[in-house]
N, C-alpha and C positions, 0 to 999 in steps of 0.2 A: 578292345579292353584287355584283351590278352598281352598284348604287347605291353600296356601296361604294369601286368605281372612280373612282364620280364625285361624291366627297365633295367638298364646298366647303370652307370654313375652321374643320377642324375638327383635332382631335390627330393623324388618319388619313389628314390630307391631305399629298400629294408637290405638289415643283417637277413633277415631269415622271412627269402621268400615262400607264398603257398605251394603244394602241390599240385597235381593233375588233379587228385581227389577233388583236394580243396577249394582248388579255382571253380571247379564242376559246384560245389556245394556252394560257394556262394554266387555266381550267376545264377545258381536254381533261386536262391531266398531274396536277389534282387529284382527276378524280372517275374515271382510270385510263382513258381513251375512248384504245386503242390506236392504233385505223387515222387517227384525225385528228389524232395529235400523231407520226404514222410521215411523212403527208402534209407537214404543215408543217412539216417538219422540211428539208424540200427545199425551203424556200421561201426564196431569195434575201434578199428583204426581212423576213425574221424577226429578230428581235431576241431571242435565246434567252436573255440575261442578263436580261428585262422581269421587274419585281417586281411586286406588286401590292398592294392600298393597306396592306398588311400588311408591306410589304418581303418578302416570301416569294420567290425566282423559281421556275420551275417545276419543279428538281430537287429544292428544298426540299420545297414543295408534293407531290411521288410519295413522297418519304420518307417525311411524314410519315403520308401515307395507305396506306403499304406497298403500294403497285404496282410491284412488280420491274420487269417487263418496261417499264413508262414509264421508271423510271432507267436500265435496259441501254440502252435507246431513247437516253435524253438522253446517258450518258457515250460512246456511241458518234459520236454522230454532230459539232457541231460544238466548238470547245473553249467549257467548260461553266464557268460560277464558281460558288461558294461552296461549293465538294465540301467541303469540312470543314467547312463549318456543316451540310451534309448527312448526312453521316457522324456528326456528334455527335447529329445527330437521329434517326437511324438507332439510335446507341448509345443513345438514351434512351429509346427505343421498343421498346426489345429486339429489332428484326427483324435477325438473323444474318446471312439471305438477303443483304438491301442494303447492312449493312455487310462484308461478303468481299466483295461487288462491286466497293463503293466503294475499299476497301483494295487490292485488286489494280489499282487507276488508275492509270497512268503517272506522274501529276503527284507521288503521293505520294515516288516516289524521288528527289525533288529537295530540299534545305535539311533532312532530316530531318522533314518537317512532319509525319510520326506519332508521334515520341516530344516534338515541342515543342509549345508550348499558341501562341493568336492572336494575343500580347501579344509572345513570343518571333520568332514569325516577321514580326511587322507590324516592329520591329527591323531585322531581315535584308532585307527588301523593303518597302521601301512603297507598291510600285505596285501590288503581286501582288490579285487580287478572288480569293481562292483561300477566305479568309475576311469575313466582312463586321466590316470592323476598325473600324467606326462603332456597334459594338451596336444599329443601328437595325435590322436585318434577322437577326438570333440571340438563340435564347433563353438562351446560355451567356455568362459571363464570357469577358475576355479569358484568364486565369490556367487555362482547365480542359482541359489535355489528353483524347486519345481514352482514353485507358486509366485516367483520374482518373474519368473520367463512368462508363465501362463498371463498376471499380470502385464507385464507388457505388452504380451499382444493380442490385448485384449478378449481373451477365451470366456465368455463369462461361466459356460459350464464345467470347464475343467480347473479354474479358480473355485465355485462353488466344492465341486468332490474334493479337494483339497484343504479347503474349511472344514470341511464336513468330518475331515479324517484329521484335522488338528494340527493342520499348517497355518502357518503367520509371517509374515513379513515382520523380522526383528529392526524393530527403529534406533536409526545408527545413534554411537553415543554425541556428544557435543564436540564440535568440531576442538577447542582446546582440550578436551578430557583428555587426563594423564594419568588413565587408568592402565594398570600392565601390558593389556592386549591391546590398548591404543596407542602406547607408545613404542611396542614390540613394533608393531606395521609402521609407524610411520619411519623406524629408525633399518629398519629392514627394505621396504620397498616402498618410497614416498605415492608412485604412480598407481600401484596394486592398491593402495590403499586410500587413494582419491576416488579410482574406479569404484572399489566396492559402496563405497560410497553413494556415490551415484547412481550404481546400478538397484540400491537398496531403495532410491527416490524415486526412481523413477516407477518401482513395483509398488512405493505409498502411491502416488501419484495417480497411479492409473485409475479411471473413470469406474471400472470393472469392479476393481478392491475396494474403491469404496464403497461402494455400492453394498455391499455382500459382508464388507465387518465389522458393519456398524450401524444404528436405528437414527443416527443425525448425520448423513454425511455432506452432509452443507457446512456445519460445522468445522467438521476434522478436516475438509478442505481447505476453509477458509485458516484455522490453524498452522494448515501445511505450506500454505503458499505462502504466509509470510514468513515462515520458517524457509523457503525455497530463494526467498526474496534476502532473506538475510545472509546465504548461503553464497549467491552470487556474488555481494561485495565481499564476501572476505575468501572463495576461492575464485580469483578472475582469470584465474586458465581455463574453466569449465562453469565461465559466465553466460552465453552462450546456450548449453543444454539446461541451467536451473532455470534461465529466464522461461526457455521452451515448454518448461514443467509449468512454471507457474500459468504461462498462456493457457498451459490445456486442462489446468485448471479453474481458470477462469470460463472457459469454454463449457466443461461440465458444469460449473454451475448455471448459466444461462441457458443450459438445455435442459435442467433439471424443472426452472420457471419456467423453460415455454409448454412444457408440456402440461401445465396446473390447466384444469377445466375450472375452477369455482374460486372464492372469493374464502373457502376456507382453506383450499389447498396452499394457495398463494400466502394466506394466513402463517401455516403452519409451515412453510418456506421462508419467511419474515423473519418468525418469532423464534423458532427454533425448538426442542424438547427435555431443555434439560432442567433440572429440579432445582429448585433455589431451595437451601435448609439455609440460608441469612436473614436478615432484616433489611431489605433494598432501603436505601433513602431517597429511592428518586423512583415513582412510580410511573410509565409510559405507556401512553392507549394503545390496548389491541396487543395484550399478550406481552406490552413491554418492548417489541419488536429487535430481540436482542440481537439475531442475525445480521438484519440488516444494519446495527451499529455497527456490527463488526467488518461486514462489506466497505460501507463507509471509510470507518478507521485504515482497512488495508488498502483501500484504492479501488476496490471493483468496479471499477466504472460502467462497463456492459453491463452488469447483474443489476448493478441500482439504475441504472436507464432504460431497462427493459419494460415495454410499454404494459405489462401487468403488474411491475414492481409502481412504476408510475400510478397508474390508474390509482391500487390501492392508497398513493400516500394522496394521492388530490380527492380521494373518497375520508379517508382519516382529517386532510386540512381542513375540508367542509364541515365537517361533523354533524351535525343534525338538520344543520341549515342547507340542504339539500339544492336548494332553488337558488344558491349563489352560483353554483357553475353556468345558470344561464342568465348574470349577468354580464355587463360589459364591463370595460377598466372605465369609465368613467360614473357608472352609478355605483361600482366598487370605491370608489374615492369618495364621492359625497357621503355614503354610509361610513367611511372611516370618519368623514369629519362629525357628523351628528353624532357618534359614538364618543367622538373625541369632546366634541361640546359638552356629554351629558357627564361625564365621567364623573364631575363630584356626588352624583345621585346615584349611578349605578357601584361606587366604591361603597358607599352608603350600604345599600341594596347586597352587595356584596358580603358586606361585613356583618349585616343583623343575620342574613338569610342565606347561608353560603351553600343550601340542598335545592334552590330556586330556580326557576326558570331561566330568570334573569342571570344568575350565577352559572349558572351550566350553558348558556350562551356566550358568557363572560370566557369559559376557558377553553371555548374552542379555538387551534390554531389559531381560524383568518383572524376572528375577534381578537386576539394578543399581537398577532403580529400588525393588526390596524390599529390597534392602538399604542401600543408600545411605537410604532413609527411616525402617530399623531406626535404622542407627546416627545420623541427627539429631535421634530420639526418647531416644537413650541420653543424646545429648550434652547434652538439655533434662533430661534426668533427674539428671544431674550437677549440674549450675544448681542443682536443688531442692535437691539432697543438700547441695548446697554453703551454701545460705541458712536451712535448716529447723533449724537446730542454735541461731540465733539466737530463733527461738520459743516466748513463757515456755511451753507449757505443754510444748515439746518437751525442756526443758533436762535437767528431771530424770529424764529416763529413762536409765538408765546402759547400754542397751547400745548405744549411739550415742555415748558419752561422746568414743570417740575422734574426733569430727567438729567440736568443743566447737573455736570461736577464742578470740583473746583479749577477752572480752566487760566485762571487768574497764570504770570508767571512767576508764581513761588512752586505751586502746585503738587503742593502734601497733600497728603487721603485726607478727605473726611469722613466721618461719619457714613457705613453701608447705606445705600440708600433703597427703597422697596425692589430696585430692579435686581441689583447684586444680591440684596437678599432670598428672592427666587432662585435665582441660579444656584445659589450653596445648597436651597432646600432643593431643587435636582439635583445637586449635585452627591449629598447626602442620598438622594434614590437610588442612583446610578452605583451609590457604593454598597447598599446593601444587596442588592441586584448580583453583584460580583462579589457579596461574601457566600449569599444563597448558592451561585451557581460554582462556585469553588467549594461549598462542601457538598453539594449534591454530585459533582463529579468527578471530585477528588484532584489532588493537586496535580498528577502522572496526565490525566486527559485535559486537566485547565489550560495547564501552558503548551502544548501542543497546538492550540490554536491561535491563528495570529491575530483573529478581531479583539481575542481576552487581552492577548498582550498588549493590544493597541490601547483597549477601555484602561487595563492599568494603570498605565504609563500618564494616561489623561487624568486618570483621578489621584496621581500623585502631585502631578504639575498643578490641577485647578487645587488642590485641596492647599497646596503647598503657597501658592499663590496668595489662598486667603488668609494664611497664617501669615503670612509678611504685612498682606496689607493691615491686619492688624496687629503687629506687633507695633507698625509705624507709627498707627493712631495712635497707641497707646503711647509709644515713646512722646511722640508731638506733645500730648495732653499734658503728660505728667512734666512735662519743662514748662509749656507755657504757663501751669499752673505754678509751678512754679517761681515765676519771675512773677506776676501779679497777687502772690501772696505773699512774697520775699520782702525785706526791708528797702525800701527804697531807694534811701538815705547811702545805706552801703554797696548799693547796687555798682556802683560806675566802681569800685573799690573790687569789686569778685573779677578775677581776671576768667572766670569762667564763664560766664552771659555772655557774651559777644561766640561763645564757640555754640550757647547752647540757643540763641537766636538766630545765629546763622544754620542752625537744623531745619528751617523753616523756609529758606532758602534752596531751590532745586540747582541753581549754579555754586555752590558752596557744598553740594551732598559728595559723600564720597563712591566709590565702586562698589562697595558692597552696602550700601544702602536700601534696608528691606522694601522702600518701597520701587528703587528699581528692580531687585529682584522680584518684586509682586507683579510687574507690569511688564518684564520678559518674560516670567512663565505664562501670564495669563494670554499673552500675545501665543504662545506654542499652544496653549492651549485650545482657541481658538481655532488652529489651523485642525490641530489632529480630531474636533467636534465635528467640522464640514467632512472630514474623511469618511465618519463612519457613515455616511447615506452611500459609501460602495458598498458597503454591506447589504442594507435592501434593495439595490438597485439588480445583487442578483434574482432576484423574482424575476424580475425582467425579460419577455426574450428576445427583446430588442437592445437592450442597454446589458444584458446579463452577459454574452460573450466578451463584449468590450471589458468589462470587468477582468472575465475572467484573461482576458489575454494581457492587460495591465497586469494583471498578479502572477503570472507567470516570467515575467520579463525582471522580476526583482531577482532569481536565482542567476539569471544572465548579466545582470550589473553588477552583483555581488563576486562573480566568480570574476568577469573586468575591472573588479576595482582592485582584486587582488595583486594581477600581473600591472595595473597600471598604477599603484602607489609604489611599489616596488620601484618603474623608473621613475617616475615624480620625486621619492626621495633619494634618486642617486642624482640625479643632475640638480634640487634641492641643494644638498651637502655642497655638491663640486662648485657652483656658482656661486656661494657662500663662501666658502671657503678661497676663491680667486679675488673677489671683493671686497671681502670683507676685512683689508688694511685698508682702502680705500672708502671710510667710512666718516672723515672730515669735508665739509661746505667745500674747502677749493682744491678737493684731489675729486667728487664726481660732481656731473651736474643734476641726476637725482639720486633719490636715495634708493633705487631696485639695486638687489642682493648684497645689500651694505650688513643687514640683519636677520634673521633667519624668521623674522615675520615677516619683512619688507619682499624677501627672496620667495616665500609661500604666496603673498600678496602676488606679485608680479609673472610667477608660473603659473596660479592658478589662472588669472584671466585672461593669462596669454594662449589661452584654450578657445574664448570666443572673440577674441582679436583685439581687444583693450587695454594690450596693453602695448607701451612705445618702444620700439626695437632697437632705442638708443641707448636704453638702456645700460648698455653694457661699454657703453664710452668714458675713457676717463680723462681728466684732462692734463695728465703728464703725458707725457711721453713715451709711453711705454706699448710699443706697438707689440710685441706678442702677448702680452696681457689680454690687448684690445682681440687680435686674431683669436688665442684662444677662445675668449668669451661670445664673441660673435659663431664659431664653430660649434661651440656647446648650446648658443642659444637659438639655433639653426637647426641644432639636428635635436633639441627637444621638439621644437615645433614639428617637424618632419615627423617624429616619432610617434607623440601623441593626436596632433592632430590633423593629419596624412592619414596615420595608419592604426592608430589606438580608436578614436572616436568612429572611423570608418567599419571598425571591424564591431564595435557596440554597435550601433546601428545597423549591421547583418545580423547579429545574435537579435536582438530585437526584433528583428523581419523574418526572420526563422521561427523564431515562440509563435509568434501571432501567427504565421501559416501554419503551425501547426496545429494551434486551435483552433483555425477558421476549418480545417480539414473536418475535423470531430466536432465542431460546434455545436449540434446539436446534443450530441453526449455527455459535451463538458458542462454544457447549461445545465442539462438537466440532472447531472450528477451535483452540481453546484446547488439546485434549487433545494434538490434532497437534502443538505446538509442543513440547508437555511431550515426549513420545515420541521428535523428534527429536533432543533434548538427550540422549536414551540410545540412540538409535540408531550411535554412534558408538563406534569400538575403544578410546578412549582411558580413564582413571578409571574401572578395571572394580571393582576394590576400595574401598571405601566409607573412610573415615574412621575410625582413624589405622592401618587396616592399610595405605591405598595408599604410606604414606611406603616401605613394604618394594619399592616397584617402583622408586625414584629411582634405583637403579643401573641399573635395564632399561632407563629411560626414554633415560637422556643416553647409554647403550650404543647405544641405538639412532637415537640424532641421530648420534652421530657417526661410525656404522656403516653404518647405510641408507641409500643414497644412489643408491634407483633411479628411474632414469625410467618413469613409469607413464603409459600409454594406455592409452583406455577402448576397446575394440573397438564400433564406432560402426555399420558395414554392415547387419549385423541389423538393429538399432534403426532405423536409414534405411529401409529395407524396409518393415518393419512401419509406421514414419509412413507410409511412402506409401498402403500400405492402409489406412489409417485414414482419408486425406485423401480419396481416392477415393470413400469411401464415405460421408465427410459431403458432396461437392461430390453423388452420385446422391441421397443425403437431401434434397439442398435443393434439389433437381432434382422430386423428384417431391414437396416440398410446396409447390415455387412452382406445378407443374400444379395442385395440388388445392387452390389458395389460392379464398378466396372472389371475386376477382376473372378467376378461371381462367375461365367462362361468360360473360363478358361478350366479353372479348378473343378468345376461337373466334367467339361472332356479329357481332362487330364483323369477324376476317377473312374470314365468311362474305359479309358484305354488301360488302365490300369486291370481293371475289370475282365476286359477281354483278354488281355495279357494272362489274367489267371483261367480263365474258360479255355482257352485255347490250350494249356498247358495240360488241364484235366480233362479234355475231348482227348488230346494225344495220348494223355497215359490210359483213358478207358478204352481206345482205341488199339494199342498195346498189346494191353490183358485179353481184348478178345482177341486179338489173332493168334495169338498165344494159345489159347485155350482152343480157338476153331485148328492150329496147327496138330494141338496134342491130339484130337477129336481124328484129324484124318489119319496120326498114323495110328493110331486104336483101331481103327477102322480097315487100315491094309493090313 
């Protein structure tokens, strides 16, 4: 180490090496030699700020090697520099001991220098040696306050004294803020100014800090992490370490639920503690369970699949009906259907008596989602009844006859008949269904789900559908009435009857004929009605992965449809555009890419091999025509279906392995969602009996109008012991960590380092004294 001192020209080397003194004094305060850094400490000519070729001075140097009494030594005695380079050394070292020493120094109660970081204080003073504001002598950025470091590594009691003494982790401003001091750094030093950033995340972030500054930190997690998640896509140089934050956030909260012993802890981990001064419109059992919305909403899939988060939502699904968990899935089905048979008695029941037995059975979970999925099985049954009468071999069975439209070939609407008229009056249910649940959760979380957007989309097309087909009736009526009340005599003389008879005519309609517009929607409509049983089918947990890995595979189509319409309309245009002089009977022999429908027609099916590769022959003479077209229509095939459809079909086998991997988590993250949407007081009656509550509903908008608090004390309480007892958990597995035996013989030998030091000097003094003693004596 000496030689160190006396490095020539190298990276190590200082203007202004130590002394003999000095090198002596700081070897004493590195290797804890008590009585010779107590000695020269009274020395005049001591230079107690002396670094060494390390930039270290000798307070650093005691930190680092955890010798207490050398630091009480150094901060007592003359004034001392770079205490807060010491003190973060201290905090990165975990000794407690030296940072409450350091803490309790006089110097810190001047400029705040405990809650500001080196870069903040170099600012306020620039003379101050308090910190080494050269980074040439710290191992910490300027940007890293005491309680960002302690934070990170995770100290929970010297994060605690640091609270305690009115330190915080100041939370960065918004990444575009274009406030003075955010646009100073980022026009100054773009990198310094990413860092600190992140180094300010990653001290929210830690499991420790939340813990300790704040009474919900389930919450302010859940908050942070998608603030961390949002952070990642819009800095992607340092996508990478926010994702890392939001993991170990996710992490603390799933440690925070395994350690709940009761069914109220867990409760109060759900629900969360924070005060509502509004008027909720949408009340949900068991405290509301706002947390776990929020889990939900951000993605936390471990926390809501954690099998005591589970437990409690399949003890909420149950509700009173306790003895359904030990049924089977098939006396679970029959009970849907007896429920679904009684339904006009128990709406009934519902409606006189809604504090009833029967009523409070009616709004548990399974009971809504059993019946609300009776009746969108009836409503698809409908749909059948409704089309099945068109099928030859169904026609002549006559006891069905009354189901019979008009099949004739003119085939204008007639008159609704009882079947289509159910369906509107479902379809009327379905709508108020989806104006209930759009104001109960406001428009921002309606459309964020895609089963709402799907229901929309269906009740604009069926709704839209029956408005055509009656606008047709009407049109038909009012003509045929028309002609049969009109003058007869001058009938053949109105050059308009024959335009207004031939309406009645389905080979004579035009394009935009309401009733074929009534009868394409209804046809769409139909499809996207069978879709929504994906929706209950996540219950399932047999058929629920397969769900969920079909609805995963839509962001992988979507992202292939992008790069592949991209080439579809470039070789589109060019085939087009090569053909299309060649658009007369005897220049091709068919009509592909004569038109730029015909040229869409003939790329698209030339995807699953239908279409003819002659395509592109013309019958002049024109052989590079011919060459190009064959080259272009070559290397589309090649391109899209070679190499486009091959590479969709790995993206596809990549989503579903992905789910198959976490299958179980994704179901059961998935089932959560489902459950939620029935956890709520609203839509207890299924389809079309809920229309019979529209008086109750606006009764009670314009009735209710109470301020509702959540009684929050509890629930604080109970986080607290929660928190406690993860901070003693991580307490006694940071002891037990694999690195726990190293760090005891390291403060062992540190230990004797200092004994051995104080034996030699007590050792010293007496021979010293037994010296003086003999020559007294002679």
């Amino acid at each position: 180490r000496k030689n160190g001192y006396r490095a020539g020209n190298s990276v190590f080397s200082s203007p202004s090496s130590p002394n003999e003194e000095e090198i002596r004094f700081l070897e004493a305060a590195e290797y804890g030699d008590i009585p010779t850094v107590r000695e020269m400490l009274s020395s005049p000519t001591l230079n107690t700020s002396c670094v060494d070729f390390m930039e270290q001075n000798a307070l650093q140097l005691a930190c680092g090697n955890e010798h207490f009494e050398i630091v009480e030594l150094l901060t007592q005695g003359k004034s001392m520099s770079r205490i807060g380079d010491a003190l973060l050394l201290a905090i990165s070292k975990g000794y407690l001991r030296i940072a409450e020493l350091l803490m309790n120094h006089p110097s810190f109660r001047v400029n705040q220098r405990l809650t500001k970081s080196p870069g903040e204080l170099m600012l306020l003073d620039p003379e101050s040696d308090f910190y080494s504001y050269d980074n040439d002598g710290t191992r910490f950025s300027s940007d890293i306050t005491p309680i960002i470091l302690a934070a990170q590594c995770q100290e929970f009691d010297i994060v605690y004294e640091l609270i305690r003494r009115g330190a915080t982790i100041q939370h960065p401003h918004e990444y575009k803020c274009q406030c003075a001091d955010c646009t100073h750094m980022r026009r100054n030093d773009a990198l310094n100014y990413c860092l600190s950033r992140l180094n300010a995340y990653k001290g929210l972030a830690s499991p420790v800090y939340l813990s300790l500054i704040t009474a919900d930190p389930v919450r302010l997690a859940l908050k942070l992490s998608h603030e961390l998640t949002r952070m990642a896509d819009v800095e992607k140089e340092f996508k990478k370490e926010y994702l890392k934050l939001v993991t170990q956030l996710y992490d603390y909260l799933e440690k925070l639920l395994d350690i709940c012993r009761n069914s109220e802890e867990v409760n109060a981990m759900l629900s969360g503690n924070e005060r509502r001064k509004k008027t909720s419109r949408k009340e949900t059992r068991d405290s509301r369970l706002n947390q776990l919305k929020r889990t939900i909403k951000y993605g936390v899939k471990g926390f809501v699949a954690h099998p005591n988060c589970q437990l409690r939502l399949i003890e909420i699904w149950n509700g009173h009906l306790t003895w359904l968990r030990q049924l089977s899935i098939s006396y679970k089905f029959l009970l849907a259907v007896g429920m679904s048979l009684s339904m006009p008695v128990l709406s009934i029941v519902f409606f006189l008596a809604p504090q009833s037995m029967v009523a409070r059975t009616m709004r548990s979970p399974f009971c809504k989602f059993a019946t609300h999925g009776m009746a969108h099985a009836q409503f698809l049954m409908l749909l059948v009844l409704n089309c099945i009468d068109r099928v030859e071999w169904f026609k002549s069975s006559p006891p069905f006859a009354f189901l019979i439209h008009q099949t004739s070939e003119h085939g204008r609407h007639t008159e609704f008949n009882w079947c289509e008229v159910f369906i509107m009056l479902y379809t009327a249910g379905l709508l108020w269904n989806e104006v209930t649940e759009l104001w109960d959760d406001g428009p921002r979380n309606y459309v964020v789900q895609l089963w709402n957007i799907l229901d929309f989309f269906l009740l604009v097309i069926l709704i839209t559908s029956f408005v055509a087909s009656f606008i047709s009736h009407q049109n038909y009526t009012a003509k045929v009435s028309f002609v049969y009340t009109g003058n007869y005599k001058n009938i053949k003389m109105d050059v308009s009857v024959p335009k207004w008879m031939n309406y009645y005519y389905r080979s004579h309609w035009i394009g935009s004929d309401p009733q074929l517009i009534a009868e394409a929607l209804y046809s769409l409509g139909i499809v996207l009605s069978f879709t929504r049983i994906c929706y209950i089918l996540e219950v399932s947990e047999k058929f629920g992965p397969l769900q969920i890995s079909l609805l995963s595979t839509v962001g992988d189509i979507i992202k292939w449809c992008g790069i592949f319409f991209m080439i579809f309309g470039a070789f589109l245009l060019g085939l087009f555009n090569l053909y299309s002089y060649y658009g007369k009977p005897e220049a091709k022999t068919t009509k592909a890419f004569t038109t730029i429908e015909e040229t869409f027609i003939t790329l698209f099916w030339s995807l699953f091999g239908l279409a003819d590769y002659r395509g592109v022959e013309v019958k002049y003479d024109h052989q590079w025509t011919r060459i190009v077209g064959y080259q272009l229509y070559g290397a589309y095939n090649i391109i899209t279906v070679v190499i486009m459809l091959n590479m969709l079909i790995a993206m596809i086998n990549r989503s579903y392995s992905d789910v198959q991997v976490d299958s179980d988590l994704e179901w059961k993250f998935a089932r959560a969602k489902l459950m939620m949407s029935y956890f709520d007081n609203g839509n207890v009656l299924p389809v079309p009996y809920n229309l019979v509550t529209i008086p109750l509903r606006f009764y009670g908008c314009v009735l209710v109008m109470v301020v509702y608090f959540v009684v929050f004390l509890l629930t604080q309480a109970v986080m607290t012991r929660i928190v406690k007892r993860y901070a003693l958990r991580s307490q006694v597995e940071q002891s037990c960590g694999d690195n726990s035996n190293e760090v005891e013989l390291q403060e062992i030998k540190h230990d004797i380092s200092s004994l051995r030091f104080e034996v030699i000097g007590g050792l010293t003094r007496w021979e010293n004294k037994i010296d003086t003693l003999l020559n007294v004596i002679e």
